[in-house]
C-alpha positions as CSV (number, residue, x, y, z in Angstrom):
1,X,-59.3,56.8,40.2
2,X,-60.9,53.5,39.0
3,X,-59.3,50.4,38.7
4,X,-59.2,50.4,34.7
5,X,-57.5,53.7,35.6
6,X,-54.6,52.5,37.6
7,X,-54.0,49.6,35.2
8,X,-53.7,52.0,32.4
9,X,-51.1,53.9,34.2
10,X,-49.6,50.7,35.0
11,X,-48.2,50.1,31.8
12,X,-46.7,53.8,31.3
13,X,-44.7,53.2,34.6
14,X,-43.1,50.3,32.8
15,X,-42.6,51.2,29.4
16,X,-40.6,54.4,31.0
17,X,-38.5,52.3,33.3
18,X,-37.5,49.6,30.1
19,X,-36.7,53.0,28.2
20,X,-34.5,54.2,30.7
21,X,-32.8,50.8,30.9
22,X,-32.8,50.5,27.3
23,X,-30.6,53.6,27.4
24,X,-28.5,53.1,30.6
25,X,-27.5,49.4,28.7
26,X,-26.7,50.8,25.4
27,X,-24.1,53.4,26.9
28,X,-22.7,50.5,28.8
29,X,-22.9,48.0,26.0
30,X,-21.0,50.8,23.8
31,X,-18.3,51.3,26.5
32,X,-18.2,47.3,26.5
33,X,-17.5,47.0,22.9
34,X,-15.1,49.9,23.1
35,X,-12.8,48.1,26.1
36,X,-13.6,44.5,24.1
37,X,-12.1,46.2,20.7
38,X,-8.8,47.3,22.4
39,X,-8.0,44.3,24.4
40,X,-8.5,41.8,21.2
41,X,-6.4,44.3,19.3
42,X,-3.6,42.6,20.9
43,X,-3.5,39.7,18.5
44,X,-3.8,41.9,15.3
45,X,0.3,42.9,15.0
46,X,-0.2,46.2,15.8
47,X,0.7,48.1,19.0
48,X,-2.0,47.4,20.9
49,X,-3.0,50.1,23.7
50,X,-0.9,52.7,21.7
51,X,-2.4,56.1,23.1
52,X,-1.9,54.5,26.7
53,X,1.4,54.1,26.0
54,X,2.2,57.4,24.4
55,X,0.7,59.1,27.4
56,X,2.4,56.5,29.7
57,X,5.5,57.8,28.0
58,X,4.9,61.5,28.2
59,X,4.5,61.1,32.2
60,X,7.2,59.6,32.2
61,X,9.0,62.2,30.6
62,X,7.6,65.0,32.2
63,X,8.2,63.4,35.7
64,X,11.8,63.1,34.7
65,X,12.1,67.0,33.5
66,X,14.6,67.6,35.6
67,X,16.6,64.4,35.9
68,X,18.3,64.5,32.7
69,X,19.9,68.0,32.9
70,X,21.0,67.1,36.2
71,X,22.9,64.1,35.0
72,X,24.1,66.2,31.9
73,X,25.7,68.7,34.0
74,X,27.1,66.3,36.6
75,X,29.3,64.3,33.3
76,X,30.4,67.7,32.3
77,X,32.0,68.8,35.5
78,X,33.6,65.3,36.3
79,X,34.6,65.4,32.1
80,X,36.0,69.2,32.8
81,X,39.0,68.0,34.6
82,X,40.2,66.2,31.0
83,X,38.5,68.2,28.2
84,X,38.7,71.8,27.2
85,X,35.4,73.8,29.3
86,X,34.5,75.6,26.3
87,X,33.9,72.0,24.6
88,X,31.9,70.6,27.6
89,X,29.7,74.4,27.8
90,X,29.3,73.8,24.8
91,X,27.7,70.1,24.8
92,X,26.2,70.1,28.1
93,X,24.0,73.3,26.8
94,X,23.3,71.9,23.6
95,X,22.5,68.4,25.8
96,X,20.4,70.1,28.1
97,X,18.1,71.8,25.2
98,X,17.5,68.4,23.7
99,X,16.0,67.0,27.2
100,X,14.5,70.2,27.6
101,X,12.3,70.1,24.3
102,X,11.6,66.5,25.0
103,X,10.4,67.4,28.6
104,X,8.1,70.1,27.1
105,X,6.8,68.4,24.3
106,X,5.4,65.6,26.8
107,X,4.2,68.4,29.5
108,X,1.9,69.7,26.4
109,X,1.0,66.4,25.0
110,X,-0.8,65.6,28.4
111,X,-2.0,69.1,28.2
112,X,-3.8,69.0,24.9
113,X,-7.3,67.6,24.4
114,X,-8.3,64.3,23.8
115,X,-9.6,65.7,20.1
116,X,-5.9,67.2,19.0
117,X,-3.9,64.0,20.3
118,X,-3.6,62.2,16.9
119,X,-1.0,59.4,17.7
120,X,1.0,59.6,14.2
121,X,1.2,63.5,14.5
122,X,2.4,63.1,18.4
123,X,4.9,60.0,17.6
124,X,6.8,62.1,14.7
125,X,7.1,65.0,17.5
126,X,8.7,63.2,20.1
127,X,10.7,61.2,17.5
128,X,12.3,64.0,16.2
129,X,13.5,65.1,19.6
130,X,14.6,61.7,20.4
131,X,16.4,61.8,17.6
132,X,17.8,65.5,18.7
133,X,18.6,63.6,22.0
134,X,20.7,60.7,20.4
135,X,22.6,63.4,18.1
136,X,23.7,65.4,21.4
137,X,25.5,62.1,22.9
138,X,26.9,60.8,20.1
139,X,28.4,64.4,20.5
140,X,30.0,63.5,23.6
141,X,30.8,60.2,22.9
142,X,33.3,61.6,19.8
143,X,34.9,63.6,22.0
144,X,38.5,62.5,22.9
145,X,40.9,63.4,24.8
146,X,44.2,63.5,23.0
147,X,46.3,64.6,25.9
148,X,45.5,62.3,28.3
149,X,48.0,59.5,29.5
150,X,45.9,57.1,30.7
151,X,42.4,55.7,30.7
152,X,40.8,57.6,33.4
153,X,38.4,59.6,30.9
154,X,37.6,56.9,28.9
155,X,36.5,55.1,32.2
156,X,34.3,58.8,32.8
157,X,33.1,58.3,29.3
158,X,32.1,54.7,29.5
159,X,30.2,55.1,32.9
160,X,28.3,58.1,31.7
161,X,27.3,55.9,28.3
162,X,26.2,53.0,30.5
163,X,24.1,55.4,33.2
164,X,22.6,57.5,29.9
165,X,22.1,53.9,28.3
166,X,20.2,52.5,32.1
167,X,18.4,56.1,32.3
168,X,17.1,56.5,29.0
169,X,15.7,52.7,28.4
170,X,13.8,53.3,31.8
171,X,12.3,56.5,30.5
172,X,11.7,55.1,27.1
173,X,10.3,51.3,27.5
174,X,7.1,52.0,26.3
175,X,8.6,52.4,22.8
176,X,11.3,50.2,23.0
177,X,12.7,51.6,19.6
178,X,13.0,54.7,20.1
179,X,15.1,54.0,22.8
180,X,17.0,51.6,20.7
181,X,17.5,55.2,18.4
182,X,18.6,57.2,21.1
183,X,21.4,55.0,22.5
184,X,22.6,53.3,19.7
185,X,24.4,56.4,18.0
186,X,26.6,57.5,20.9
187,X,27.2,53.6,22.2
188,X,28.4,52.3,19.0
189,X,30.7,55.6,18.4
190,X,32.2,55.1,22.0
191,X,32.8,51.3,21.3
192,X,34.3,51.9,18.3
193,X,36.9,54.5,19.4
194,X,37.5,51.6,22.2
195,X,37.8,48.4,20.3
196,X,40.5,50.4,17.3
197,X,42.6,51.5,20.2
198,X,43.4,47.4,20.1
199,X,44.4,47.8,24.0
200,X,42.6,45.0,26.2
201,X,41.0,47.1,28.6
202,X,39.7,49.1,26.0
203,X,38.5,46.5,23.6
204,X,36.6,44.6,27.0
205,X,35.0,48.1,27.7
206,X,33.4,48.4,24.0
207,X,32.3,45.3,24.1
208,X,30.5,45.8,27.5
209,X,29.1,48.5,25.8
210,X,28.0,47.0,22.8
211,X,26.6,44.4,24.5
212,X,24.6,46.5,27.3
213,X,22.2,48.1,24.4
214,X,21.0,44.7,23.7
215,X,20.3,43.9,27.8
216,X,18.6,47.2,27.6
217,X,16.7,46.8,25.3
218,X,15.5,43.2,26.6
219,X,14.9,45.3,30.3
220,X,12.4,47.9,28.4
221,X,10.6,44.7,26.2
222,X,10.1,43.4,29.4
223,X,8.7,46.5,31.4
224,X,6.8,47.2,28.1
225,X,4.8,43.6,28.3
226,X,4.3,44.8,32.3
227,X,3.2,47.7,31.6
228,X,0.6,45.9,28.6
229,X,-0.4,43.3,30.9
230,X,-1.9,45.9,33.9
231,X,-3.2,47.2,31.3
232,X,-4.9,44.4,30.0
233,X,-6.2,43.9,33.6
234,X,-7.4,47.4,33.9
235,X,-9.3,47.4,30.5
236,X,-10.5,43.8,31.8
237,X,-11.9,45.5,34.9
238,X,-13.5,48.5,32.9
239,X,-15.6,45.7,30.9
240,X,-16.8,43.7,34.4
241,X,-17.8,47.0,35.5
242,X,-19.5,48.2,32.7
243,X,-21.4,44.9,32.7
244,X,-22.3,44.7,36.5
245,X,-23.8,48.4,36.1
246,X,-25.4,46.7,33.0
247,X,-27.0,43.8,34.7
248,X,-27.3,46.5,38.0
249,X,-29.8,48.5,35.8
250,X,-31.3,45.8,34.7
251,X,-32.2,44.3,37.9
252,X,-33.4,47.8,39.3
253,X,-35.7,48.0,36.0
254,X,-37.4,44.6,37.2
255,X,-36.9,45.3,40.3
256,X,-39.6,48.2,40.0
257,X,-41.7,46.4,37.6
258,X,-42.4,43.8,40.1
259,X,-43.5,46.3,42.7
260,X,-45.2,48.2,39.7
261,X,-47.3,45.0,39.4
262,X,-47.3,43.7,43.0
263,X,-48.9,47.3,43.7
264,X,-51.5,46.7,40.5
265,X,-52.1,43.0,41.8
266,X,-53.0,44.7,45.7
267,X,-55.2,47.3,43.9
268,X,-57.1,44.8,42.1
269,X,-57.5,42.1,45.2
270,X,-58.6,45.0,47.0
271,X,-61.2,46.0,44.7
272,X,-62.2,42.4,43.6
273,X,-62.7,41.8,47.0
274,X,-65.1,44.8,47.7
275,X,-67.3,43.5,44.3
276,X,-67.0,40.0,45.7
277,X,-68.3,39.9,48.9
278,X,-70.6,41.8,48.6
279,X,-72.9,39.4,46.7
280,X,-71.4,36.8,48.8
281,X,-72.8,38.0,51.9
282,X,-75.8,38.7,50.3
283,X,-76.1,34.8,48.8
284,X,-75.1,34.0,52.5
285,X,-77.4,35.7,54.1
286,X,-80.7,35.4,52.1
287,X,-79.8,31.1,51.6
288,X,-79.6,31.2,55.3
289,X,-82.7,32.7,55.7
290,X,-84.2,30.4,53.5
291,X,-82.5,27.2,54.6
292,X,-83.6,28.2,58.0
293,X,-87.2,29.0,56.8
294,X,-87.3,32.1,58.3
295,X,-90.0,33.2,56.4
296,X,-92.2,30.3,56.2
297,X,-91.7,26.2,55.5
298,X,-90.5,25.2,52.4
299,X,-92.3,22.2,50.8
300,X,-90.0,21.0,48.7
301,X,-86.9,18.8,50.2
302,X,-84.8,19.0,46.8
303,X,-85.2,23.1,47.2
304,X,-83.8,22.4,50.7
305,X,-80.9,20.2,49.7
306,X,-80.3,22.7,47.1
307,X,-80.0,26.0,49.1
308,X,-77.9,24.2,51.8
309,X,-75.6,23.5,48.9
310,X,-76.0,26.9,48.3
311,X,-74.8,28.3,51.4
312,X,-72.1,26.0,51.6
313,X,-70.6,27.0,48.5
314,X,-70.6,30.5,49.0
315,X,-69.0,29.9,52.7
316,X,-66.5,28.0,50.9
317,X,-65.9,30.8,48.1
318,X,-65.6,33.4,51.1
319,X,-63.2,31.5,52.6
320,X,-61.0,31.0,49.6
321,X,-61.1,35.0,49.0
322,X,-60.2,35.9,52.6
323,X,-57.3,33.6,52.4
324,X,-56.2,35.1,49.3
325,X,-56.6,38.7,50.6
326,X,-54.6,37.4,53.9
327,X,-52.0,36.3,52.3
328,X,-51.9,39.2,49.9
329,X,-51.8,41.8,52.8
330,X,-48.9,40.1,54.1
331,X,-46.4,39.6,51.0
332,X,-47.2,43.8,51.0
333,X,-46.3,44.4,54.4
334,X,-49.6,45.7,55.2
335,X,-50.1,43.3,58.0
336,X,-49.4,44.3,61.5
337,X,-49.2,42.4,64.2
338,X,-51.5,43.4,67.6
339,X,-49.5,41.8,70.2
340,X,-50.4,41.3,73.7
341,X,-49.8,38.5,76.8
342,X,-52.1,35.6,76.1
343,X,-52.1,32.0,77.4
344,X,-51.3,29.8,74.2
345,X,-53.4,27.1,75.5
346,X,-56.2,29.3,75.8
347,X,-56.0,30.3,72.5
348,X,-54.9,26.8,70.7
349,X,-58.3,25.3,73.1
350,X,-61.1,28.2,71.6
351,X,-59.6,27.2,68.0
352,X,-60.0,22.9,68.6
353,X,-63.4,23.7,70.4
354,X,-64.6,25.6,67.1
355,X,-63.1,22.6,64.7
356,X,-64.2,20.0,67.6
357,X,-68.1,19.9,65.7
358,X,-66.9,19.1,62.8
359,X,-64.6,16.9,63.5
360,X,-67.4,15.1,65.8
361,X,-69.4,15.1,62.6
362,X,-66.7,13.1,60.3
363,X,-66.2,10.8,63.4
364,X,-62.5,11.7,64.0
365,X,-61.3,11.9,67.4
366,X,-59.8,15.3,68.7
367,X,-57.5,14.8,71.3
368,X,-55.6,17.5,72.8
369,X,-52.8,17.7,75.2
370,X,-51.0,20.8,77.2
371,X,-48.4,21.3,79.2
372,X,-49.0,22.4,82.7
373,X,-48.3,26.1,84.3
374,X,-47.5,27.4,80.6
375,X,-46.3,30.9,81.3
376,X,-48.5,33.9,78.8
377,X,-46.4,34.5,75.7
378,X,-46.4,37.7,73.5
379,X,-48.4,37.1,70.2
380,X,-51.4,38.2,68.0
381,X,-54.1,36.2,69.8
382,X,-56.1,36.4,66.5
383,X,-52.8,35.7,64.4
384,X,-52.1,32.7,66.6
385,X,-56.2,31.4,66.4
386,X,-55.7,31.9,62.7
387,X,-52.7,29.6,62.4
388,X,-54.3,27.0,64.6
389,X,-57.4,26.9,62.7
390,X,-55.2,26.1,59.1
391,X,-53.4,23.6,60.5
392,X,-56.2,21.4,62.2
393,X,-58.7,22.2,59.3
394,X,-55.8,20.9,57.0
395,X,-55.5,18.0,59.2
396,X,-58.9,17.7,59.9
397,X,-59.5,17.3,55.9
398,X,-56.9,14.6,55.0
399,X,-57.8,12.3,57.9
400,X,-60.0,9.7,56.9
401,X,-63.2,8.4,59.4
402,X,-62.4,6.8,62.0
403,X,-59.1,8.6,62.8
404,X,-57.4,10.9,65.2
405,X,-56.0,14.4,65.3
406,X,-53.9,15.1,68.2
407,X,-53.0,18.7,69.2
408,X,-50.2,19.7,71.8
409,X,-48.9,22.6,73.3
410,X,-45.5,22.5,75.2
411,X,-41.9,23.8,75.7
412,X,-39.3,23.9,72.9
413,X,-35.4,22.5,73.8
414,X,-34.8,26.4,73.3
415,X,-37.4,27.4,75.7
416,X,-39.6,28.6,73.2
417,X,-43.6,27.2,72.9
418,X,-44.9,25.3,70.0
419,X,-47.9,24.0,68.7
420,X,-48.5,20.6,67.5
421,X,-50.8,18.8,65.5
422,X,-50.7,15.4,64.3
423,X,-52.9,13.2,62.2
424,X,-53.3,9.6,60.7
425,X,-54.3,10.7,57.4
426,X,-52.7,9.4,54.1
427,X,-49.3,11.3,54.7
428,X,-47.5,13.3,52.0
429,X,-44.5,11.9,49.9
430,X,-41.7,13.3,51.0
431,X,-40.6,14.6,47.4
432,X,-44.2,16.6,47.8
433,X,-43.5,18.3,50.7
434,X,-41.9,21.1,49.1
435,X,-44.5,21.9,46.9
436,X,-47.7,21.5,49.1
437,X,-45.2,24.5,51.7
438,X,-45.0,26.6,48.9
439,X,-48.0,29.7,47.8
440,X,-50.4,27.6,45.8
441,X,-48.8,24.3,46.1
442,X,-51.2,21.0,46.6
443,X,-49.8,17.5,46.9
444,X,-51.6,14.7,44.7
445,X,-53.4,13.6,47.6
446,X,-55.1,17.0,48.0
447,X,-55.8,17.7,44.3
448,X,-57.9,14.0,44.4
449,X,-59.6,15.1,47.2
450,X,-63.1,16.3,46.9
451,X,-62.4,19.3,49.5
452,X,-59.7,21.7,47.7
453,X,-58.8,25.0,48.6
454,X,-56.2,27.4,46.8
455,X,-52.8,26.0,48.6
456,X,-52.3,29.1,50.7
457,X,-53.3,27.7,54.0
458,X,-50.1,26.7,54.7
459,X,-48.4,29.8,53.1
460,X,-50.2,32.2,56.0
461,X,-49.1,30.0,58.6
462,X,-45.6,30.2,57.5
463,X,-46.1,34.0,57.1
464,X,-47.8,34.7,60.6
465,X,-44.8,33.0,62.0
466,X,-42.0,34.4,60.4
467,X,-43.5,37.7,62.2
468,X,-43.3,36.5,65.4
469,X,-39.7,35.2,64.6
470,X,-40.9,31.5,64.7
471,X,-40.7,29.2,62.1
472,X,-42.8,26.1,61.0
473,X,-42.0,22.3,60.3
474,X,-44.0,19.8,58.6
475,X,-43.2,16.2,58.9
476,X,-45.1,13.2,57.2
477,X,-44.5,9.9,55.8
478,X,-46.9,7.9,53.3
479,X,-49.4,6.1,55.0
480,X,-48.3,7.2,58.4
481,X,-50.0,10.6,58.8
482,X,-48.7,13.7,59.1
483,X,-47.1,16.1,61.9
484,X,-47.2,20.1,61.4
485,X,-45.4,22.3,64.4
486,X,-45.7,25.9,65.0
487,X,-42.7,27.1,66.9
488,X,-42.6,30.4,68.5
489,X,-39.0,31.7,69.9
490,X,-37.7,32.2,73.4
491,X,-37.8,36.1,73.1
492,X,-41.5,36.0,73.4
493,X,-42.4,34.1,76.2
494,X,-42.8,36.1,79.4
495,X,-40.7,34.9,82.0
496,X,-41.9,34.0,85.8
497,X,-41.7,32.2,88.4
498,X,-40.7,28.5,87.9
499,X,-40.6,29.2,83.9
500,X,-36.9,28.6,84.1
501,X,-36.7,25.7,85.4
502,X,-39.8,24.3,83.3
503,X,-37.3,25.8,80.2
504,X,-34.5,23.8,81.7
505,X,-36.7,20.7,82.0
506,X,-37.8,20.7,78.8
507,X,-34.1,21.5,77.5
C-alpha cells in the first residue's frame, strides 16, 4: 500500500472511533440528565424519588407478609380470655385478610413490569387496602368488654394499639400519610373510650395514645428523609459514574487516535526517509568525488568552496534526519537494545578520539579523565557511543575558542558508572533548562548560534538511558559552562574482584 494510501485510511480509523464515542457519550449524557432531573426534583414540592419509594414500600411489605398475621393472631388469643371467641374469630380473620391483600398487592407490584407500574394507579391500590387495614383495627379498638372488673383488657388493648401503631409506621415511613391513615382511626376510637371513662389511669392511657401517633409519625418523617438522603447519594453516584465512563470513552477514543497518528507519523518518517537519503547519498557522494577531484583538477577555487559547502550541508541534513528517525524508532518501541560486556572507557575514548579533530580544529582543548580498573558493564556499545557523541558534540558546539571540554568516567555513590562532560561555554539559564531537555527544545543561546540542529540530541540521550535504567542530569549556570552526566545503574555493572570495594570507595 502507498503512503497516500495509509493516510487515506487514516482518517476512516478516526472518524469511526469519534462515532462510537459520539454514541457511547450520548447514552451516558442521557442517563446523566435522567439522574440530574430526579435529584433537582427535590426542590420542586413534589415527592421527589416517588417510584423508589413506592417500591421501597412494597419490599417492605412483602418482607413483612407474615409478620402482621402473626401479631393479629397473638392479640386475639391474649384478648380471648376477656372477649367472646366468636367476636375475636371473627376480627382476627377479617384482620388477617386486610394484611393479607396488602402483602399481595406489594408481592405483584414488584412483579409487574417497569411499563404497567403507573404510580397514581399503584398509590390508589395500596391506599385502598390501607384504608381496609385501618377499618379492621378500629374494629378492635371498639370492642369493649362490658363484663370485665378491672382494667386488665384495656391494658391488652392499649399495648396491642401502641405495638400496631410502632409496627405499622415502620412498615409505612415511606408515605408517612398513609400511615398517619391507618393508625389514626383505631387510636383515636381507643383514646376516646379511655378519656370518657373520666378514671385517671384511663384518661393517662388515651393520652399516651394520642400522643404516640404524633412521635410516630415524626419516627417515619425521619426514616423517610434517611431513606431520601441514600438515595440522593446513590443517584449522586449513578451520575459520577455515568460521567467517568463518559470521560473513560473519551480518553480511549484519543487514546487510539494518537496511536492512529503516531502509526501514520512512523509510516511517513519511514518512507520520507527512504526518498531522502537517497539523493542525499548521492549529493554526498558525487560532491565528494568532486571536492576530492577524483576525476580531474578543478580550476576554479569558488566551484571548490562551493562544493565543500555542498557536502557539508548535506552531511548536516543527514544528520538531522537520522536523529529524527532515532528518536522516532524509540518513542515507537521499535528500538532494541544489543547488550553485551564492554569497557565504558573504551567506548567513551573511540567517541572523544572521533570528536578530538574537530575539536583540535576550533582550538578547544579535550581533556579526558578515567577512573582506574573500571570493571566491564552491560550496555549497547553503539547506544552508549551514540550518547557520548551528542553530548560532547553539544558541548563541543557551545564552547567558544580557546576553551575546554572535560570528559570523565567514574563510579556513582550507588556504585553505578557515569559519564561526564563538562564545558566552559556560555551556560544555559536555569529557567531554559527545561526546554532545551525536552524533544525539540533549543535555549536562546542555541537558536543565535550559527550551528542549529532540530533539539533532539538531548532527547535520544535521555531515551537511550532510560533503557538501560539510567537517567541523565544537566547542570549549568550563565557564563560558567555547562555539566551533562550520564548515569548508568548498579544492576549493570559486572561485578569482580576488587569492584566492591572500588563501589565502597566511591560511596
Amino acid at each position: 500500500m502507498s503512503l497516500a494510501g495509509e493516510m487515506k485510511h487514516f482518517p476512516t480509523s478516526v472518524d469511526k472511533n469519534i462515532v462510537d464515542v459520539s454514541k457511547k457519550r450520548s447514552a451516558s449524557t442521557s442517563a446523566v440528565r435522567d439522574f440530574r432531573s430526579r435529584l433537582n426534583a427535590i426542590g420542586d414540592g413534589n415527592i421527589a424519588y416517588e417510584e423508589d419509594l413506592l417500591k421501597n414500600f412494597a419490599q417492605h411489605q412483602a418482607n413483612a407478609v407474615y409478620v402482621m398475621p402473626i401479631l393479629v393472631i397473638m392479640i386475639a388469643l391474649v384478648s380471648s380470655f376477656w372477649l367472646d371467641v366468636y367476636k375475636v374469630i371473627v376480627w382476627a380473620g377479617i384482620t388477617i385478610l386486610a394484611h393479607a391483600i396488602l402483602s399481595y398487592i406489594s408481592i405483584q407490584y414488584l412483579k409487574s413490569s417497569e411499563e404497567l407500574k403507573t404510580l397514581a394507579r399503584w398509590r390508589n391500590i395500596f391506599f385502598g387496602s390501607q384504608a381496609f387495614i385501618a377499618i379492621a383495627w378500629a374494629l378492635y379498638a371498639a370492642i369493649g368488654c362490658g363484663a370485665c372488673v378491672d382494667n386488665q383488657y384495656s391494658i391488652i388493648q392499649f399495648s396491642a394499639i401502641l405495638v400496631f401503631q410502632a409496627v405499622t409506621c415502620m412498615l409505612t415511613f415511606a408515605f408517612r400519610h398513609s400511615a398517619l391513615m391507618m393508625i389514626a382511626p383505631a387510636s383515636i376510637i381507643l383514646a376516646s373510650r379511655f378519656i370518657i371513662t373520666y378514671e385517671p389511669a384511663m384518661m393517662l392511657m388515651g393520652g399516651i395514645t394520642l400522643s404516640a401517633i404524633a412521635f410516630f409519625y415524626m419516627i417515619a418523617d425521619r426514616f423517610k428523609k434517611s431513606v431520601i438522603t441514600m438515595f440522593e447519594y446513590s443517584t449522586t453516584k449513578e451520575i459520577l459514574i455515568a460521567e467517568l465512563e463518559t470521560e473513560k470513552s473519551i480518553s480511549e477514543a484519543a487514546r487510539s487516535r494518537a496511536e492512529e497518528a503516531n502509526m501514520a507519523k512512523s509510516r511517513f518518517l519511514a518512507t520520507m526517509s527512504h526518498e531522502l537519503r537517497t539523493p542525499l547519498n548521492a549529493i554526498l557522494g558525487f560532491s565528494e568525488i568532486m571536492r576530492d577531484e577524483v576525476l580531474g583538477p578543478m580550476e576554479n577555487e569558488t566551484y571548490k568552496d562551493y562544493i565543500g559547502d555542498i557536502h557539508n550541508s548535506g552531511a548536516h541534513l543527514l544528520k538531522l534526519i537520522n536523529e529524527i528517525l532515532d528518536i522516532s524508532r524509540i518513542e515507537a518501541g521499535k528500538h532494541e537494545l544489543k547488550e553485551e560486556k564492554v569497557k565504558l572507557i573504551s567506548v567513551v575514548d573511540e567517541a572523544c578520539h572521533m570528536i578530538s579533530i574537530k575539536a583540535k580544529q576550533k582550538n578547544v582543548t579535550l581533556t579526558t579523565k578515567y577512573e582506574e580498573d573500571m570493571p566491564t558493564i552491560w550496555v549497547d556499545e553503539r547506544a552508549i557511543r551514540q550518547i557520548t557523541l551528542n553530548l560532547v558534540s553539544n558541548a563541543l558546539k557551545f564552547t567558544p575558542t580557546g576553551g575546554e571540554i572535560t570528559v570523565k568516567v567514574g563510579w556513582t555513590a550507588k556504585g553505578g558508572q557515569y559519564i561526564s562532560i563538562k564545558d566552559t561555554g556560555p551556560g544555559i539559564p536555569e529557567e531554559e533548562i527545561p526546554i532545551v531537555l525536552s524533544s525539540f527544545g533549543q535555549g536562546t543561546i542555541a537558536i543565535n548560534n550559527a550551528e542549529q540542529g532540530t533539539g533532539l540530541g538531548l532527547t535520544i540521550v535521555q531515551a537511550l538511558l532510560q533503557m538501560h535504567q539510567g537517567h541523565f542530569d544537566l547542570k549549568s549556570k550563565l557564563r560558567e559552562g555547562t555539566e551533562a552526566i550520564a548515569y548508568l545503574p548498579k544492576d549493570r555493572v559486572s561485578v569482580g574482584k576488587g569492584v566492591q570495594q572500588k563501589q565502597s570507595e566511591a560511596a
